[in-house]
C-alpha positions as CSV (number, residue, x, y, z in Angstrom):
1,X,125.5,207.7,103.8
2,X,123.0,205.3,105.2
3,X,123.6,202.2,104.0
4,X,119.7,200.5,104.6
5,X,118.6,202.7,101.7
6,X,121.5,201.3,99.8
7,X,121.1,199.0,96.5
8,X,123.0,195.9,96.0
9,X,122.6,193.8,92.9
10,X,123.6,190.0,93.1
11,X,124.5,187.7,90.4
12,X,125.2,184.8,93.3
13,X,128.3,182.3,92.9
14,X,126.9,178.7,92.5
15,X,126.0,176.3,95.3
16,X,126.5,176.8,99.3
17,X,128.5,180.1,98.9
18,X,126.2,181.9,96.8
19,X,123.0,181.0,100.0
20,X,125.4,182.1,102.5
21,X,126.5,185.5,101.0
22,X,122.9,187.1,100.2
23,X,122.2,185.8,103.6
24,X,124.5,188.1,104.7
25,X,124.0,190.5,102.9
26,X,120.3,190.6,104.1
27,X,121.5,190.8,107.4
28,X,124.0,194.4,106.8
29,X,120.5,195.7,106.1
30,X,120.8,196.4,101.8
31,X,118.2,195.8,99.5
32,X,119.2,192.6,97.4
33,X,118.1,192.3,94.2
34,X,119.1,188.6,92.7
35,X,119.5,188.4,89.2
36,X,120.2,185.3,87.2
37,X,122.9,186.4,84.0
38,X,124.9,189.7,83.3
39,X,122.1,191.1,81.1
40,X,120.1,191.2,83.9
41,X,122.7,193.2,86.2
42,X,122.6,195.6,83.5
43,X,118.8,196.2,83.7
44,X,118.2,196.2,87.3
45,X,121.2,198.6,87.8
46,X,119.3,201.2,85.8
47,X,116.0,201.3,87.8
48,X,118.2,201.4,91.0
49,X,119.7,204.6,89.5
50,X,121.4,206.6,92.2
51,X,120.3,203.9,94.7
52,X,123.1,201.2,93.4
53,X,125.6,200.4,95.7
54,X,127.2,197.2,95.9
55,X,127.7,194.4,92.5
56,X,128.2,191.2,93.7
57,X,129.0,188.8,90.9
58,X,130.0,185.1,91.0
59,X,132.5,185.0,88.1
60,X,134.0,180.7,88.2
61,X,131.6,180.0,85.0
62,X,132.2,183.5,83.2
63,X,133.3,183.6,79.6
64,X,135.2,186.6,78.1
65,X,132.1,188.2,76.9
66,X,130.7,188.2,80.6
67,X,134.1,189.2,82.3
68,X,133.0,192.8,79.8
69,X,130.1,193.6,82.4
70,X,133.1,194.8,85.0
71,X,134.6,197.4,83.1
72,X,130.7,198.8,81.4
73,X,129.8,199.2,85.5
74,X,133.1,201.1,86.4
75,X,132.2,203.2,83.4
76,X,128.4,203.6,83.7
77,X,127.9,203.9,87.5
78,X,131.6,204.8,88.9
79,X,130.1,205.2,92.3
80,X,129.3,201.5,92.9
81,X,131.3,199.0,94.5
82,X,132.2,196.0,92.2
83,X,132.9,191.9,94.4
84,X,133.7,189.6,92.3
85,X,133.6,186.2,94.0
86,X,134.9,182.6,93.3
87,X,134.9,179.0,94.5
88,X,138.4,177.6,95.3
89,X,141.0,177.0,92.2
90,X,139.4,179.3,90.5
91,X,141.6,181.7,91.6
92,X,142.5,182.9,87.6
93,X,138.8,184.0,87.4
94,X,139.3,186.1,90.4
95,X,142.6,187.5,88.9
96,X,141.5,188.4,85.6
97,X,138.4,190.3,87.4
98,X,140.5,192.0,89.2
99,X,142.1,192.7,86.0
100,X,139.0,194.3,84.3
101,X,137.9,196.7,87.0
102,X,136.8,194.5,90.1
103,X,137.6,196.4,93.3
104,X,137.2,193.8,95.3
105,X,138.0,189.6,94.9
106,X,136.3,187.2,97.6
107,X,137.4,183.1,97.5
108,X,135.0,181.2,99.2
109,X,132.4,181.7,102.0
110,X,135.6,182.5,104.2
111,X,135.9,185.5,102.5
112,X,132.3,186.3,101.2
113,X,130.7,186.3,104.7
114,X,133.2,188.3,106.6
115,X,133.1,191.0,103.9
116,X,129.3,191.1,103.9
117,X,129.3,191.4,107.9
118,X,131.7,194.2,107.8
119,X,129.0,196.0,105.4
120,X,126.6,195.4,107.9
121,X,129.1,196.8,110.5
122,X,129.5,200.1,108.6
123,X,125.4,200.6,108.7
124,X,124.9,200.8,112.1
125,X,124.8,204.3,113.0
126,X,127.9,205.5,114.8
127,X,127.2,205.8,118.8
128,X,128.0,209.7,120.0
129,X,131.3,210.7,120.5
130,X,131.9,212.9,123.8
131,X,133.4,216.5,122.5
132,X,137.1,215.9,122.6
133,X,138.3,218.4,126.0
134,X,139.8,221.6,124.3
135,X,143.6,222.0,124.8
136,X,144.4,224.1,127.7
137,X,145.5,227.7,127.0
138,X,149.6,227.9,127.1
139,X,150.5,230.2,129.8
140,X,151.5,233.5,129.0
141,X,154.8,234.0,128.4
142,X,157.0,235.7,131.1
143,X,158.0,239.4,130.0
144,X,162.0,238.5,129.8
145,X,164.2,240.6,132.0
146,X,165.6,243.9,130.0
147,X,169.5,242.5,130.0
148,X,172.1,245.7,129.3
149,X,174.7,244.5,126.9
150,X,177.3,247.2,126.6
151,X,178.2,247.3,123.1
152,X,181.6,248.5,122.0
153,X,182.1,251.3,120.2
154,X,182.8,251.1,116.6
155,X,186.7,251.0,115.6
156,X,187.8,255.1,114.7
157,X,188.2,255.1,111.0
158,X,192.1,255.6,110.1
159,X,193.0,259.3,109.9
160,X,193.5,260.1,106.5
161,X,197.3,260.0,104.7
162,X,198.6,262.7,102.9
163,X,198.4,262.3,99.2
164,X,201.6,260.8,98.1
165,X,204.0,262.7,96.1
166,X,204.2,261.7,92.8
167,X,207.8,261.7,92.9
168,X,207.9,258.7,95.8
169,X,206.1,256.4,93.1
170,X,209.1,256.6,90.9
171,X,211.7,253.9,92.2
172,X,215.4,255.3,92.7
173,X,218.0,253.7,90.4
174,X,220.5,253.3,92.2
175,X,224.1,254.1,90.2
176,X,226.1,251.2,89.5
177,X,230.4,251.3,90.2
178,X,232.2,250.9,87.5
179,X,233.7,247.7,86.5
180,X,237.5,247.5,85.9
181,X,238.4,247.0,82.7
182,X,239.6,243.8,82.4
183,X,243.3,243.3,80.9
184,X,243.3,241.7,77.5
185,X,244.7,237.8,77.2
186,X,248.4,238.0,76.9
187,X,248.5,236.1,73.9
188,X,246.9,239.0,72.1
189,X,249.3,241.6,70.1
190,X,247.7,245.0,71.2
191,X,245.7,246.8,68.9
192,X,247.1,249.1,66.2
193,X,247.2,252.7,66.8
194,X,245.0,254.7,64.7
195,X,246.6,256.9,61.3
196,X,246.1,260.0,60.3
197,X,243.4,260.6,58.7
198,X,245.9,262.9,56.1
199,X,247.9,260.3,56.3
200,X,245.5,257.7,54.3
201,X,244.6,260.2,52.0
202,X,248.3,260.2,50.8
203,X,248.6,257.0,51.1
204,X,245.4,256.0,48.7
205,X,246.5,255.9,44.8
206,X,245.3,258.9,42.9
207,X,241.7,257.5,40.7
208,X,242.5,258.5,36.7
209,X,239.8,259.7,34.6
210,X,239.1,259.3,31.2
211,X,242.3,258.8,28.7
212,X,244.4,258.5,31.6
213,X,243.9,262.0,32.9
214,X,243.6,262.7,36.2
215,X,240.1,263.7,37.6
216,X,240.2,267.2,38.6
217,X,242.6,268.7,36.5
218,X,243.1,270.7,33.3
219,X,245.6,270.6,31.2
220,X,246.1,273.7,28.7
221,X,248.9,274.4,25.8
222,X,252.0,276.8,26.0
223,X,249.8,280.1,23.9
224,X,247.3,279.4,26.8
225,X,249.7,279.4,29.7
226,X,252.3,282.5,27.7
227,X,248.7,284.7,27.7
228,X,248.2,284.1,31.8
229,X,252.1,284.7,32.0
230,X,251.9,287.6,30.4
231,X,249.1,288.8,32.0
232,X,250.6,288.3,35.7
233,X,253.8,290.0,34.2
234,X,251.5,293.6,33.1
235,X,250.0,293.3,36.2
C-alpha cells in the first residue's frame, strides 16, 4: 500500500508535543487532517472513507465519554491504526486507552516522533531486490552397486507324526502290592467266631399269637384227628 495516498486524522496532544508530532507526520508523506474534539474525528473519518489510515489522538484531558471514540473507530473502520498519546504522569490515560481498543500508546515527543519517522520509513518505496541465486541442482544419485546377499533357506517344516493311538492317551495304573495286614493290639480278645445261622434260629424264643397259640399252627379235636386216623388206616 502506498502510504502518501494514505489519510491520517489528528486530534493533537496539547503544547510542544502535539507541534512536533504532525510535523512529523508531514514529513512520512500522509495527508493530516487536524481536528479540534472527538466529534470532529468522527466526521472527517467518514469523508476519508477508504482513505483513513492512521488516528492520532492526544487523550491527558479525555473524560469517559471521549475515551468511547476508541472502541466506535475499531468498530466502524477496523482497518485504521488507532495512537493514542500522552504527556508524562499521565500514564493512566494511556493505560485505560489501551484498554478500550488503542493499538498503539506514545508518552511524550520521545515516543511520538520516533513512531511517526518509522511511518515515514515504511513509505519510501522498497529499493530492488537482486533475484535470490537458485539452489544448485543435487547431483544425481550414484546407481548403488547390486550386493548378492545369499539368503538361507527356509527351515524344512517337521515331517508329520503318526496320529497317536488313542490307547497311549490313557495313563497306565500301575497295580499297587498289597499291604500286610497288620496284627491286632494284644490287648484286644480276638473276635468271636460266627454261629450258625440254624443255630440262632433255635436259639430265638418261639413269637405266640393270639390267646397264647403259637403262630403257624392248628390245633384240632380227637373226632377230627380219629377221622384222619382212620382214613390213613383204610388206606
Amino acid at each position: 500500500m502506498n502510504q502518501a495516498a494514505a489519510t491520517c486524522v489528528l486530534l493533537k496532544p496539547a503544547g510542544p508535543a502535539g507541534e512536533a508530532l504532525q510535523q512529523a507526520l508531514d514529513a512520512a508523506g500522509l495527508r493530516v487532517l487536524v481536528v479540534p474534539t472527538v466529534f470532529d474525528v468522527v466526521a472527517e473519518a467518514e469523508r476519508a472513507g477508504e482513505a483513513l489510515r492512521y488516528l492520532f489522538v492526544g487523550v491527558d484531558f479525555w473524560s469517559p465519554s471521549e475515551f468511547r471514540l476508541l472502541p466506535l473507530v475499531r468498530r466502524e473502520w477496523p482497518g485504521v491504526t488507532v495512537v493514542a498519546c500522552h504527556s508524562p504522569g499521565f500514564e493512566y490515560k494511556g493505560r485505560v486507552a489501551e484498554l478500550v481498543g488503542a493499538d498503539a500508546v506514545l508518552c511524550g515527543i520521545d515516543e511520538m516522533v520516533p513512531f511517526a519517522e518509522g511511518l515515514a520509513a515504511a513509505a519510501r518505496p522498497d529499493a530492488p531486490r537482486e533475484a535470490a541465486p537458485e539452489p544448485a541442482a543435487p547431483a544425481p544419485l550414484a546407481k548403488a552397486e547390486a550386493v548378492s546377499v545369499e539368503i538361507p533357506p527356509p527351515p524344512a517344516p517337521p515331517a508329520d507324526k503318526p496320529p497317536a493311538s488313542p490307547l497311549q492317551s490313557i495313563p497306565l495304573v500301575q497295580p499297587q502290592p498289597p499291604r500286610p495286614a497288620s496284627a491286632p493290639p494284644a490287648d484286644r480278645a480276638p473276635p468271636a467266631p460266627p454261629q450258625d445261622a440254624e443255630s440262632d434260629v433255635a436259639d430265638e424264643p418261639v413269637e405266640s399269637g393270639i390267646d397264647g397259640e403259637v403262630i403257624g399252627t392248628i390245633e384240632l379235636t380227637e373226632e377230627e384227628l380219629r377221622l384222619l386216623l382212620g382214613e390213613d388206616e383204610d388206606a
